[in-house]
N, CA, C and O atoms as a GROMACS GRO file, in nm:
protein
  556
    1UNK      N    1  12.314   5.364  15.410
    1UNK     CA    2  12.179   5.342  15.457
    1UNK      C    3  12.080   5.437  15.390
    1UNK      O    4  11.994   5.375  15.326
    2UNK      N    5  12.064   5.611  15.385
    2UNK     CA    6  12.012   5.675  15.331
    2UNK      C    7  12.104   5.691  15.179
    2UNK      O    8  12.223   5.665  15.196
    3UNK      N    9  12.074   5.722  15.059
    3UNK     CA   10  12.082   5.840  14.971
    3UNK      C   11  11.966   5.930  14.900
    3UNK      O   12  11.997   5.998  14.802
    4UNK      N   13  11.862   5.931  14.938
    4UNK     CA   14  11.808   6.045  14.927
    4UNK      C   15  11.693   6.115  15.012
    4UNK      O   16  11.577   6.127  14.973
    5UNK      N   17  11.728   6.148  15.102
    5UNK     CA   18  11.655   6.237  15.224
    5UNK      C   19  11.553   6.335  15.143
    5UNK      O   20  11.602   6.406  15.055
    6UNK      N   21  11.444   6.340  15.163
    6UNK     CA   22  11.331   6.449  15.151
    6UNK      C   23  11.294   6.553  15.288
    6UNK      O   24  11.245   6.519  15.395
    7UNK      N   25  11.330   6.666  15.251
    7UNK     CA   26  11.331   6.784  15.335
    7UNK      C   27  11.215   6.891  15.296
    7UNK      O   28  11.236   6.994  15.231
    8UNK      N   29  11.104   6.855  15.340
    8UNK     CA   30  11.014   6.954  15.273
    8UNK      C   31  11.036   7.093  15.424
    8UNK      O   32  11.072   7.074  15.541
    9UNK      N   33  10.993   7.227  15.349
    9UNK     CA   34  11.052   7.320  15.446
    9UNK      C   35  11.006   7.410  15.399
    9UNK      O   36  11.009   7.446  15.281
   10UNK      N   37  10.922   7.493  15.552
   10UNK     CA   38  10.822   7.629  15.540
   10UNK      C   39  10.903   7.769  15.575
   10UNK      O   40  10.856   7.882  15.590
   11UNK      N   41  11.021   7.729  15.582
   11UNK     CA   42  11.139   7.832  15.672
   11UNK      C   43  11.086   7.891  15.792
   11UNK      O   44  11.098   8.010  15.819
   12UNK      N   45  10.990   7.756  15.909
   12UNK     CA   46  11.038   7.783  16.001
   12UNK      C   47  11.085   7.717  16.125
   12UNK      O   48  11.073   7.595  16.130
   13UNK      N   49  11.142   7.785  16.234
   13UNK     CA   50  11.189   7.757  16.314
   13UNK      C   51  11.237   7.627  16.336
   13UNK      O   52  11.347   7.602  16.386
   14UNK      N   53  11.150   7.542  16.297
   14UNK     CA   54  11.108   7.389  16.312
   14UNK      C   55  11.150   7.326  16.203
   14UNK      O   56  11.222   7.228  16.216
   15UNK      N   57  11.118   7.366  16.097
   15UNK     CA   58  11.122   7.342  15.978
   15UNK      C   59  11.334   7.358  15.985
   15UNK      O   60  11.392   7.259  15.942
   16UNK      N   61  11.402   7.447  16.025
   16UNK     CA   62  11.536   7.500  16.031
   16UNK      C   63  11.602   7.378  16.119
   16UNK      O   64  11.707   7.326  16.081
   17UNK      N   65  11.542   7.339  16.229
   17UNK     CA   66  11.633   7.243  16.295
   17UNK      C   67  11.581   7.110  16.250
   17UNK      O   68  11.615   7.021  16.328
   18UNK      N   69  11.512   7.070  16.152
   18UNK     CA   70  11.494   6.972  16.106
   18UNK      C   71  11.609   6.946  16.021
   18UNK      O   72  11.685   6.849  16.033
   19UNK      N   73  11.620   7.051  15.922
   19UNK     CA   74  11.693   7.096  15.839
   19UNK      C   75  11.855   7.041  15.898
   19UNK      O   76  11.914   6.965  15.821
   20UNK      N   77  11.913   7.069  16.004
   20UNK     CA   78  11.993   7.050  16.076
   20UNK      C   79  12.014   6.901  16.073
   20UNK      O   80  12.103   6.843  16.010
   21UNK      N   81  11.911   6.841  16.157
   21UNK     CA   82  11.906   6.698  16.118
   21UNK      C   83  11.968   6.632  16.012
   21UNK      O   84  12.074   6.568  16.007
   22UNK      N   85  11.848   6.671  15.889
   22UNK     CA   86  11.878   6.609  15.778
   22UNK      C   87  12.060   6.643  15.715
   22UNK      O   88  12.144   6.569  15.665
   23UNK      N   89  12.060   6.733  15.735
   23UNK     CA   90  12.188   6.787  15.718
   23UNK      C   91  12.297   6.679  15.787
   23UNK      O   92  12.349   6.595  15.713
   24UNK      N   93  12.322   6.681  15.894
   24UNK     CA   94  12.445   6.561  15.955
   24UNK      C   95  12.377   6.435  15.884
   24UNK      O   96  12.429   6.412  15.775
   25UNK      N   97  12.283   6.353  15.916
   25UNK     CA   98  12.263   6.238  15.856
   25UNK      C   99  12.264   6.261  15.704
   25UNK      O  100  12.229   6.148  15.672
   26UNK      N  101  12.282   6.333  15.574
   26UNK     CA  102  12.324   6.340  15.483
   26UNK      C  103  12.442   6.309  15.461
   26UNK      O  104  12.484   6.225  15.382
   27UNK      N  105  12.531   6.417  15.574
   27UNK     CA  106  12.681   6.404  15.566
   27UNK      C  107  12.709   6.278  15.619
   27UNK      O  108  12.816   6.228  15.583
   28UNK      N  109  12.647   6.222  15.687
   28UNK     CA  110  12.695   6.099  15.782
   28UNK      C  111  12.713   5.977  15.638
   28UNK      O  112  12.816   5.919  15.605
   29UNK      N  113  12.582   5.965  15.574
   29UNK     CA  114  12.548   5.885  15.476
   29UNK      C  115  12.595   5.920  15.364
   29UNK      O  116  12.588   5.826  15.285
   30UNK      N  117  12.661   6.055  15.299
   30UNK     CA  118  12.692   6.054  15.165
   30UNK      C  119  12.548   6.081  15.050
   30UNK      O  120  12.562   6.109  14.931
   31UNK      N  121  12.402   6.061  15.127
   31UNK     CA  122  12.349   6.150  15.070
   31UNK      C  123  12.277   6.240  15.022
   31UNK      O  124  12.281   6.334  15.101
   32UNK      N  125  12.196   6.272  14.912
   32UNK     CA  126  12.174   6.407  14.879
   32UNK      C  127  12.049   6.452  14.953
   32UNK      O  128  11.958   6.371  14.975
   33UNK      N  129  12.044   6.555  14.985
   33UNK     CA  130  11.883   6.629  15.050
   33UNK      C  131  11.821   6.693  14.940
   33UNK      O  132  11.876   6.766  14.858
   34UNK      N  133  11.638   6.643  14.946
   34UNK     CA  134  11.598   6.730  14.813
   34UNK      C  135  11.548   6.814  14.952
   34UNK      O  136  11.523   6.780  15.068
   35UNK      N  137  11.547   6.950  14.876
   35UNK     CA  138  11.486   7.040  14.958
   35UNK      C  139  11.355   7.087  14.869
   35UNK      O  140  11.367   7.129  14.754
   36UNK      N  141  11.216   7.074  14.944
   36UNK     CA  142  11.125   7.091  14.936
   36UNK      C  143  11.014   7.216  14.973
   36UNK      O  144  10.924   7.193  15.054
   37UNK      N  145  11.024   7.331  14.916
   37UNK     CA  146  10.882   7.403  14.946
   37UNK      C  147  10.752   7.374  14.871
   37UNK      O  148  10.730   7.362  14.750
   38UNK      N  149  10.670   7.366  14.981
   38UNK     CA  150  10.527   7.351  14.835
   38UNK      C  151  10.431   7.503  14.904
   38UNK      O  152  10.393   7.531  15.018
   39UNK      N  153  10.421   7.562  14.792
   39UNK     CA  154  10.336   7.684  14.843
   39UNK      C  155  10.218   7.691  14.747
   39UNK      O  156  10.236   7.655  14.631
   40UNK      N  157  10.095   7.738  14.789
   40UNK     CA  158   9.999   7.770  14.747
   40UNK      C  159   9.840   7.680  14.780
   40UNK      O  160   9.818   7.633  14.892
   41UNK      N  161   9.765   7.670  14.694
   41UNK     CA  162   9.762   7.648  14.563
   41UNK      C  163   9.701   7.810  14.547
   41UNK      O  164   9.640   7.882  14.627
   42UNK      N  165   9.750   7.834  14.391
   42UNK     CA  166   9.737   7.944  14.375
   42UNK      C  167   9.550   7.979  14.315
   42UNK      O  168   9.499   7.934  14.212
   43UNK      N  169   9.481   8.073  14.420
   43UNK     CA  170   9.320   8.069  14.321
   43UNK      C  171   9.325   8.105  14.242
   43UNK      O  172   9.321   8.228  14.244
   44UNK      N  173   9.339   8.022  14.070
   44UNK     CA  174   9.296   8.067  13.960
   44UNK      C  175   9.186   8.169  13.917
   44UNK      O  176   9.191   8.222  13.806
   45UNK      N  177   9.047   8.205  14.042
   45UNK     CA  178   8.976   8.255  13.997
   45UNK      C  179   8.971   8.430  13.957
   45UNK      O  180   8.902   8.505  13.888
   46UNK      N  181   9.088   8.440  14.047
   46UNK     CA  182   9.137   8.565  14.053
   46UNK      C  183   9.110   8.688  13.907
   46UNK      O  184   9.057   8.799  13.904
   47UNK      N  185   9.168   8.612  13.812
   47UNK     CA  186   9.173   8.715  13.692
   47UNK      C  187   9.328   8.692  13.662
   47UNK      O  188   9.403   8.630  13.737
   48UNK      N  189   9.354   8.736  13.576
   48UNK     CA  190   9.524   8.691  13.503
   48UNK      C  191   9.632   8.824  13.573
   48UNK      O  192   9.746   8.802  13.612
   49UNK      N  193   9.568   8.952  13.577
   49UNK     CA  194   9.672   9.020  13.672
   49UNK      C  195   9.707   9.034  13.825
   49UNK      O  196   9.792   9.102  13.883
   50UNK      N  197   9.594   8.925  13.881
   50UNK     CA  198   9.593   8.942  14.007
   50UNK      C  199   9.689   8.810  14.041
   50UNK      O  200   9.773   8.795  14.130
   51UNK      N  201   9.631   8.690  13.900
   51UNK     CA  202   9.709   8.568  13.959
   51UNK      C  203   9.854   8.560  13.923
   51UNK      O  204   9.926   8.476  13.978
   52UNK      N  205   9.908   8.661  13.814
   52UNK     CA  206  10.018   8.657  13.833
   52UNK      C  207  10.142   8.719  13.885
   52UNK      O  208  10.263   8.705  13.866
   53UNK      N  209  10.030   8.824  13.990
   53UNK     CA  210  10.131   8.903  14.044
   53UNK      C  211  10.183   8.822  14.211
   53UNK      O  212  10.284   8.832  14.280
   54UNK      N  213  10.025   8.725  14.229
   54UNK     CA  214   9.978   8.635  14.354
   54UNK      C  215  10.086   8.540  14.300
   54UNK      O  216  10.169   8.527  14.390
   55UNK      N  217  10.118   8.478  14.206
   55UNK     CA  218  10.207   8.381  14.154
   55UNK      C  219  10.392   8.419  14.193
   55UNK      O  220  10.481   8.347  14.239
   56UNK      N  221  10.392   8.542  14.155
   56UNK     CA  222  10.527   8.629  14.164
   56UNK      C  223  10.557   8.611  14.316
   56UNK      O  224  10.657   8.553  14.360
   57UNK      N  225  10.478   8.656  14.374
   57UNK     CA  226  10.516   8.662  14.519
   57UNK      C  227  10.556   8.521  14.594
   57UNK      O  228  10.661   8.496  14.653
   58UNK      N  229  10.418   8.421  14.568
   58UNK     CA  230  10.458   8.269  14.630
   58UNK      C  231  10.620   8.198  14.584
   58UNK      O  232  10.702   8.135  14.651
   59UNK      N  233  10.619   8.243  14.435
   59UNK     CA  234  10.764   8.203  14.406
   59UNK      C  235  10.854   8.262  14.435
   59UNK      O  236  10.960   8.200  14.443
   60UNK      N  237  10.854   8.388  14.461
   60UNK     CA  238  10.991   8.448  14.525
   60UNK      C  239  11.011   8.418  14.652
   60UNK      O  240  11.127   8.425  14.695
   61UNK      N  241  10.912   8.382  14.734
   61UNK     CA  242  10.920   8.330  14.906
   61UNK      C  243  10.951   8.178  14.881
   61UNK      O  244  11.018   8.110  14.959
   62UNK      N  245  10.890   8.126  14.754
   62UNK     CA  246  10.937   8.003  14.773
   62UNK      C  247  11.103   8.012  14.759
   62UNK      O  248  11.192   7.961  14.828
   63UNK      N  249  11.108   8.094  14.647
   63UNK     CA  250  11.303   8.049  14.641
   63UNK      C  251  11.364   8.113  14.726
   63UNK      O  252  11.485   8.091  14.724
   64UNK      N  253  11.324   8.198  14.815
   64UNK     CA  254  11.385   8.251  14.907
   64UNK      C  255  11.376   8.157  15.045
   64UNK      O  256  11.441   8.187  15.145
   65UNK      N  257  11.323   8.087  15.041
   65UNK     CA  258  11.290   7.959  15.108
   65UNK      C  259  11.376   7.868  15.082
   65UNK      O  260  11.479   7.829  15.137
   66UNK      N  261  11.338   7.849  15.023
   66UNK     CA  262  11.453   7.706  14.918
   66UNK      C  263  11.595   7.734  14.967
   66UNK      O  264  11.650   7.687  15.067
   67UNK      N  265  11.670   7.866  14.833
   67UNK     CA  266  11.759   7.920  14.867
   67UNK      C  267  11.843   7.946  15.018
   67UNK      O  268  11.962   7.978  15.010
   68UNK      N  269  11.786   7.934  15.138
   68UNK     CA  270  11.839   7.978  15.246
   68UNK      C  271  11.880   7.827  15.309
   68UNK      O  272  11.981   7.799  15.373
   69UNK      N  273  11.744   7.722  15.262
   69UNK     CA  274  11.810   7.580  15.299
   69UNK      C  275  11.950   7.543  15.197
   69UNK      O  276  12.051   7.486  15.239
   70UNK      N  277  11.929   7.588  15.064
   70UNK     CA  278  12.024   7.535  15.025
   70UNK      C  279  12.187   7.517  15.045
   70UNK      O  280  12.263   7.420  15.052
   71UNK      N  281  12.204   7.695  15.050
   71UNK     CA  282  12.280   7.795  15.179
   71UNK      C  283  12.364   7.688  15.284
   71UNK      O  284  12.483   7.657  15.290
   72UNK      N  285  12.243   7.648  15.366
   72UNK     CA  286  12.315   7.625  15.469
   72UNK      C  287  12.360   7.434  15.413
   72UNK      O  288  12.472   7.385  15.423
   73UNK      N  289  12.283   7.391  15.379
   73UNK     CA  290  12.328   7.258  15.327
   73UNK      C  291  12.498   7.263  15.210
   73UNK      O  292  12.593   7.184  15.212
   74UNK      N  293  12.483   7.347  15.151
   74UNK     CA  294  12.649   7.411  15.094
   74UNK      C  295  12.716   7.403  15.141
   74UNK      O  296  12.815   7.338  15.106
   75UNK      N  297  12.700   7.484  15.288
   75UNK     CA  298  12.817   7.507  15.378
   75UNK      C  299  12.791   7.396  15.449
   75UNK      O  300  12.713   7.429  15.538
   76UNK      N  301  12.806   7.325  15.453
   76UNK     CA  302  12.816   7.198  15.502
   76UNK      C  303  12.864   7.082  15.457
   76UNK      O  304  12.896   6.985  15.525
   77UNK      N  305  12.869   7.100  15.302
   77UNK     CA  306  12.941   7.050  15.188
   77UNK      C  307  12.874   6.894  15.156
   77UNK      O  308  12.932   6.788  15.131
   78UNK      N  309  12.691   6.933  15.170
   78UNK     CA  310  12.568   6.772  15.204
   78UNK      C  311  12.587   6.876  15.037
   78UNK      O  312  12.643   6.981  15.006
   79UNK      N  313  12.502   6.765  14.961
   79UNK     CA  314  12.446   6.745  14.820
   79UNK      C  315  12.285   6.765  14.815
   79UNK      O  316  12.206   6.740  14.906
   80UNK      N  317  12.259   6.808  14.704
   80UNK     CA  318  12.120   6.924  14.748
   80UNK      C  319  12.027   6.928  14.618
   80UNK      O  320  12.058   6.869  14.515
   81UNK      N  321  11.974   6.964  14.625
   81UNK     CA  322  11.841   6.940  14.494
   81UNK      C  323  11.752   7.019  14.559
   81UNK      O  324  11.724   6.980  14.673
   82UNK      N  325  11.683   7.151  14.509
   82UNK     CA  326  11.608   7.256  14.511
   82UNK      C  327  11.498   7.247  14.429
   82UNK      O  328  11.502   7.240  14.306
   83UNK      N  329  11.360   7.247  14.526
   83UNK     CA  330  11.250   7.199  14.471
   83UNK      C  331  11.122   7.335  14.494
   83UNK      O  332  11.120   7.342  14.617
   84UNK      N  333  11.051   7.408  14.459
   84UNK     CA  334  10.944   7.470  14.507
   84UNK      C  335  10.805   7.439  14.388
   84UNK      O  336  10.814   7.455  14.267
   85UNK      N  337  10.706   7.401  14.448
   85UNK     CA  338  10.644   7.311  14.387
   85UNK      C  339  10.462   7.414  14.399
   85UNK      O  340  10.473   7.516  14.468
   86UNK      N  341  10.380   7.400  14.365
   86UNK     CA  342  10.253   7.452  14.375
   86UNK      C  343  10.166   7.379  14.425
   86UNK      O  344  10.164   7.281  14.350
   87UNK      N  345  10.063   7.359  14.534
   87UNK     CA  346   9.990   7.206  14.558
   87UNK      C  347   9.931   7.231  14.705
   87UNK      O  348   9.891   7.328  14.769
   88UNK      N  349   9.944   7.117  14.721
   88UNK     CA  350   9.873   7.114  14.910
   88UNK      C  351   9.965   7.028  14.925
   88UNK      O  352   9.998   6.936  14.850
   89UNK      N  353  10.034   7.086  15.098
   89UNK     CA  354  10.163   7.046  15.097
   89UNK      C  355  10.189   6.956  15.108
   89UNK      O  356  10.295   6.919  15.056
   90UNK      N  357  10.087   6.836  15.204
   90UNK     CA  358  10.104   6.704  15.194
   90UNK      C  359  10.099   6.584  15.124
   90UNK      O  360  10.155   6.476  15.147
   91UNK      N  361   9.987   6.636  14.993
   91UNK     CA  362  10.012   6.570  14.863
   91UNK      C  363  10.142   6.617  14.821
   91UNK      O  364  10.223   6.527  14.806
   92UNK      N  365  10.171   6.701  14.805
   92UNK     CA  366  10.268   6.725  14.683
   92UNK      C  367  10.415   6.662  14.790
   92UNK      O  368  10.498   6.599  14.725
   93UNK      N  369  10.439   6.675  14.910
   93UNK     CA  370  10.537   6.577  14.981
   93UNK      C  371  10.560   6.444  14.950
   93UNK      O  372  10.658   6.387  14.902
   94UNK      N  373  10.416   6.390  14.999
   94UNK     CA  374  10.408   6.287  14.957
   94UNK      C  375  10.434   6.213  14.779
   94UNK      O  376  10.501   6.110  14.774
   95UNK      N  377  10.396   6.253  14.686
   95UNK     CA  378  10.450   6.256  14.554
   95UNK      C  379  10.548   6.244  14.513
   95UNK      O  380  10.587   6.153  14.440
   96UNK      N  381  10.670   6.429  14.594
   96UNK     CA  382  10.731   6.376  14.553
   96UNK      C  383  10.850   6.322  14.627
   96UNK      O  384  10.956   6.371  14.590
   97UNK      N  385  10.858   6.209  14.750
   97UNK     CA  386  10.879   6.107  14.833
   97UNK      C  387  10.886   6.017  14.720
   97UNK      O  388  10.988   5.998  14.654
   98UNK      N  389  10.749   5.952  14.697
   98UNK     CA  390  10.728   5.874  14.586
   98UNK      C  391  10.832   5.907  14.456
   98UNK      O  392  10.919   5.832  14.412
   99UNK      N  393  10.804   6.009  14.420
   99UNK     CA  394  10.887   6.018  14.266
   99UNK      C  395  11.032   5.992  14.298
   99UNK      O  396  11.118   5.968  14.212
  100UNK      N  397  11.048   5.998  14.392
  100UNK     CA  398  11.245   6.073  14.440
  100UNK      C  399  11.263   5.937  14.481
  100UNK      O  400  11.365   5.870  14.468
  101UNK      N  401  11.181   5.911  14.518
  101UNK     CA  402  11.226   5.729  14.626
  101UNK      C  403  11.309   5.770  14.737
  101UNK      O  404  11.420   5.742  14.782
  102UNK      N  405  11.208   5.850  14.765
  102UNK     CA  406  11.299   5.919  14.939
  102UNK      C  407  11.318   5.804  15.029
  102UNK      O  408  11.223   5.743  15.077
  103UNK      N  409  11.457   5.772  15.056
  103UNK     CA  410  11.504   5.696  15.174
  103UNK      C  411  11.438   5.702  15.321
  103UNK      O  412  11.406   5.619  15.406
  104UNK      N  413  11.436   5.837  15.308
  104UNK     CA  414  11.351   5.918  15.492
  104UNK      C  415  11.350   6.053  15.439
  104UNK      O  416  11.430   6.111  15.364
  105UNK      N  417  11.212   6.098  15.510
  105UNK     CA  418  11.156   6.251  15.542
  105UNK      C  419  11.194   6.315  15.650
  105UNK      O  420  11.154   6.264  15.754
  106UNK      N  421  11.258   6.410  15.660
  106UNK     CA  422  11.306   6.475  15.775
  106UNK      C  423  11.238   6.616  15.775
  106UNK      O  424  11.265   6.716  15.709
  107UNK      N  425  11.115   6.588  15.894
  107UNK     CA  426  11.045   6.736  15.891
  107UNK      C  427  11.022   6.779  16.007
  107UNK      O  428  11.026   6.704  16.104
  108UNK      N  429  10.988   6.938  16.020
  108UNK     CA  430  10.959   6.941  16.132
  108UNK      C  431  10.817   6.953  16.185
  108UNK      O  432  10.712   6.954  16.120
  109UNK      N  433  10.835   6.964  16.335
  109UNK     CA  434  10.631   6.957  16.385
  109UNK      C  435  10.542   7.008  16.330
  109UNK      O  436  10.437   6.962  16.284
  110UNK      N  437  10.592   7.131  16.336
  110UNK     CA  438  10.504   7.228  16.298
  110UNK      C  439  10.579   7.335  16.203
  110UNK      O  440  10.699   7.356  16.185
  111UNK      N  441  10.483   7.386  16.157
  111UNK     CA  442  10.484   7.479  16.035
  111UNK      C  443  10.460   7.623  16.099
  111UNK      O  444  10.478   7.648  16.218
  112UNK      N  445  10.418   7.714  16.002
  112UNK     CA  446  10.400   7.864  15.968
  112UNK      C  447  10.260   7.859  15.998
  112UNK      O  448  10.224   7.976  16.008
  113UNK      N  449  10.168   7.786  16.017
  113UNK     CA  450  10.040   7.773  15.990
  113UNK      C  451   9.959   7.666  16.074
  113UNK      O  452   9.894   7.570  16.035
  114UNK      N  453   9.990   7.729  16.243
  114UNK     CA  454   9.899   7.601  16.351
  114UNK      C  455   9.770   7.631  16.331
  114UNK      O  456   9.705   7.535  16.373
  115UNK      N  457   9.695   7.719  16.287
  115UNK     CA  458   9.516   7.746  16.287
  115UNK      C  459   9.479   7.636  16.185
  115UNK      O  460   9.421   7.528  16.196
  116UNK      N  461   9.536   7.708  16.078
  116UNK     CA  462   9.498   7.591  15.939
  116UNK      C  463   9.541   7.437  15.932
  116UNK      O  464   9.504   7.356  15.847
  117UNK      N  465   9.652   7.407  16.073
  117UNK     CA  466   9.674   7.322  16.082
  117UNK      C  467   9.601   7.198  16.170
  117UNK      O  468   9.608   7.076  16.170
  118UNK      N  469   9.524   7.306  16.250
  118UNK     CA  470   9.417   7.235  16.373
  118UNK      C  471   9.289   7.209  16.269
  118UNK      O  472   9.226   7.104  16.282
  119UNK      N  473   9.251   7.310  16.160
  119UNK     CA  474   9.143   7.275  16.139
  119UNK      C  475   9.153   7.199  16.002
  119UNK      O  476   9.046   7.190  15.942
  120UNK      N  477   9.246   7.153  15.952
  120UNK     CA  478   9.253   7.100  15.857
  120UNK      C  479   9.330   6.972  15.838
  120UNK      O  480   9.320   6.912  15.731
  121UNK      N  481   9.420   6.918  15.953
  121UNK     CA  482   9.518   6.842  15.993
  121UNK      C  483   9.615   6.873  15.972
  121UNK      O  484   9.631   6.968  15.896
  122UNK      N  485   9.727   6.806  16.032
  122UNK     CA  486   9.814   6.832  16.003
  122UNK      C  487   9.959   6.781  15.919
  122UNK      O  488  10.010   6.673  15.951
  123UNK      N  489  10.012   6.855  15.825
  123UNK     CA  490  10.058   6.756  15.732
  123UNK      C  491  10.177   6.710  15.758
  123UNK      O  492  10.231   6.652  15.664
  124UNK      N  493  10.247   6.719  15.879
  124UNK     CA  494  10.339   6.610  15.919
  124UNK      C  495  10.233   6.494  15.985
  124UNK      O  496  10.282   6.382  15.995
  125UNK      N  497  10.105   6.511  16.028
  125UNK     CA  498  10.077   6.423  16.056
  125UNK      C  499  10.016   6.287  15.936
  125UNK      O  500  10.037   6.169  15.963
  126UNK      N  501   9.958   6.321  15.838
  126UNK     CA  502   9.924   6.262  15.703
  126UNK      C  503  10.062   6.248  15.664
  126UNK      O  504  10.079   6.134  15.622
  127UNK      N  505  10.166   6.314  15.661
  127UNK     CA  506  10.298   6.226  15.617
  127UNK      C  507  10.321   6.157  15.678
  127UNK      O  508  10.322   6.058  15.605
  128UNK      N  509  10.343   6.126  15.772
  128UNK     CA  510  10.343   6.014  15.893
  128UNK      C  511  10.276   5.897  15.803
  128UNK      O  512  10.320   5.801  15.740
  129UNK      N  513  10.143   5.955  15.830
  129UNK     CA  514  10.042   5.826  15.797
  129UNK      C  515  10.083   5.742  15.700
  129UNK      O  516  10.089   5.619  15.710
  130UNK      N  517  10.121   5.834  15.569
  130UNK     CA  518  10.132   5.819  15.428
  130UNK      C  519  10.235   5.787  15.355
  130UNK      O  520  10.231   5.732  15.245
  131UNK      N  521  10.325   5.819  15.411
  131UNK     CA  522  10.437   5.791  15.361
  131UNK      C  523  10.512   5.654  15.337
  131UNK      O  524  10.507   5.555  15.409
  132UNK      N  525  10.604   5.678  15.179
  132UNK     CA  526  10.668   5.558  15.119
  132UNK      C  527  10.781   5.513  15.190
  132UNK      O  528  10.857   5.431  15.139
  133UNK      N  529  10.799   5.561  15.309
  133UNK     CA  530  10.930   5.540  15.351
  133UNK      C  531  10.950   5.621  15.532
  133UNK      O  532  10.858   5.696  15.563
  134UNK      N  533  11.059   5.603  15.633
  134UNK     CA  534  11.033   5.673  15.711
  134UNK      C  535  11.062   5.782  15.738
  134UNK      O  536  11.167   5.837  15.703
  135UNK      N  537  10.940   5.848  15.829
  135UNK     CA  538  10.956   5.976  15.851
  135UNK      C  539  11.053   5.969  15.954
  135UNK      O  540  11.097   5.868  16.009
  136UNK      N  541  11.086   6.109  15.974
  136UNK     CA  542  11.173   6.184  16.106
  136UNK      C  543  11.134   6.321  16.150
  136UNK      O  544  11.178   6.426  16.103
  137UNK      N  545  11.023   6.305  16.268
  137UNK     CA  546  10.969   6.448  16.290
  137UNK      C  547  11.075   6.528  16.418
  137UNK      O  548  11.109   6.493  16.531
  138UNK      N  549  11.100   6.634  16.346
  138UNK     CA  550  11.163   6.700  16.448
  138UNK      C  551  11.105   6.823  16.539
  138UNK      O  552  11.059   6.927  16.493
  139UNK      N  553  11.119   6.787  16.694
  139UNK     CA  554  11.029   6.918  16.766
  139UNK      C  555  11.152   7.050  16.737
  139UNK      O  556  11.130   7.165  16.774
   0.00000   0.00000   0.00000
């Protein structure tokens, strides 16, 4: 029924038992989870030593992000694809849903970020909306 689950993931709480989810229905189905961080976008206006030290940091939280889903999807012996991407998170989900031909999105409610999420929407909720395929929001 599934082979390729989209797992976008902020490492938290929510984001972890989604993770869970996607994880058995991987194993259930045979298959692979892309795992998804999108962090940033990074302000170019910065100057070149500020943006690439601002750059250094988003990517090391991203793969340290990544890395900890991947971790646990290993030990579980699901199939995995490690993604950390630069963007606004619900475009760049959505994309790459689209590019991957994600079967189902398995995300969770909420994120790292309910302020920016009240005043800006929220991007499980625009994935919802938007999406090529179905979602699975997990509380």
């Amino acid at each position: 029924m599934f082979t390729t689950i989209l797992h976008p993931t902020d490492g938290s709480e929510h984001a972890r038992k989604a993770l869970a989810v996607a994880a058995d229905l991987a194993a259930r189905y045979g298959a692979t989870v892309v795992v998804l961080h999108v962090f940033g976008p990074v302000p170019r206006d910065l100057g070149s030593p500020f943006i690439d030290e601002l750059m250094a940091r988003y990517t090391a939280a991203a793969d340290r992000i990544v890395k900890a889903a991947a971790a646990e999807l290993a030990a579980r012996g699901v199939r995995y694809d490690e993604n950390a991407i630069e963007g606004t998170p619900a475009a760049v989900i959505l994309e790459v849903a689209r590019a991957r031909r994600a079967d189902l999105i398995v995300m969770g409610s909420r994120g790292l970020a309910p302020v920016s999420a009240a005043l800006l929407g929220s991007v499980s909720y625009r994935v919802l909306h938007d999406a090529p395929c179905p979602v699975l929001v997990v509380r």
